[in-house]
C-alpha positions, 0 to 999 in steps of 0.5 A: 546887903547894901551899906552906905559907906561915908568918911569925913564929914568935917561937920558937914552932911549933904541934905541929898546924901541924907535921903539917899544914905536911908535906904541903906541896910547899914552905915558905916563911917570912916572917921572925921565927924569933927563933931558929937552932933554928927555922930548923933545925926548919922545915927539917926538917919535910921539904918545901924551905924557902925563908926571909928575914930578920926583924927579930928574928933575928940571926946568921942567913944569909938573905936580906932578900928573896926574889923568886920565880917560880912557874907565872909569876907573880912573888912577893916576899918580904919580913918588913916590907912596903914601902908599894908593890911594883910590878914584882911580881905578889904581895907576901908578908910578915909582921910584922904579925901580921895576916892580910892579902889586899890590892890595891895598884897591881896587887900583891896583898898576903898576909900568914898572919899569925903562927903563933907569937906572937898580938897585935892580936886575930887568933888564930895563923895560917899560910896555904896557897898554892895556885899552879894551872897557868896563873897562878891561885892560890888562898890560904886562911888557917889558923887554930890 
């Protein structure tokens, strides 16, 4: 299974993120549509979306968090991260900007950084998300 895994878009979605994120087998995104449109856009793009809420956006029914079981392993997303995530295998967030690939007592923590709005010197990114029958995975940044 391969998901595209996108977080703040502040508004802004990359036409070449747009073709590549359809050959997903799903979408997720980790908050900071800042814009119903956006949400309604990444949905359209075609694979299932599934989606929390950010800090900037408002008036949008999604959850704060999700928590997710993919070829058993349990993934928790979440727009800003909590300090600690234990009781799940991965942790996946946004807000920072900043791609991330950590450890943390037994929870891996990923971030794709942002793929609409730069800062703090990382270039726009998404990540894929390669989930391998078994419980291996594989993830890779995607730099724009």
């Amino acid at each position: 299974m391969r998901i595209a895994v996108i977080a703040d878009t502040h508004g802004r979605l990359p036409e070449k993120a747009l073709s590549d994120l359809r050959d997903a087998d799903e979408i997720w995104h980790l908050g900071d549509f800042c814009d119903p449109a956006m949400l309604e856009l990444v949905r359209r793009i075609g694979p299932p979306v599934e989606a929390v809420l950010g800090n900037n956006d408002f008036g949008m029914d999604l959850p704060a968090s999700l928590t997710l079981d993919r070829q058993g392993n349990t993934f928790f997303l979440i727009h800003i991260p909590p300090h600690r995530a234990p009781g799940v295998d991965f942790l996946v967030h946004g807000h920072t900007h900043v791609p991330r690939d950590e450890v943390i007592d037994g929870t891996r923590f990923l971030n794709p950084g942002t793929i609409g709005k730069p800062n703090k010197g990382a270039p726009p990114s998404y990540a894929w998300l390669t989930v391998l029958e078994g419980g291996g995975m594989i993830w890779e940044i995607v730099p724009l």
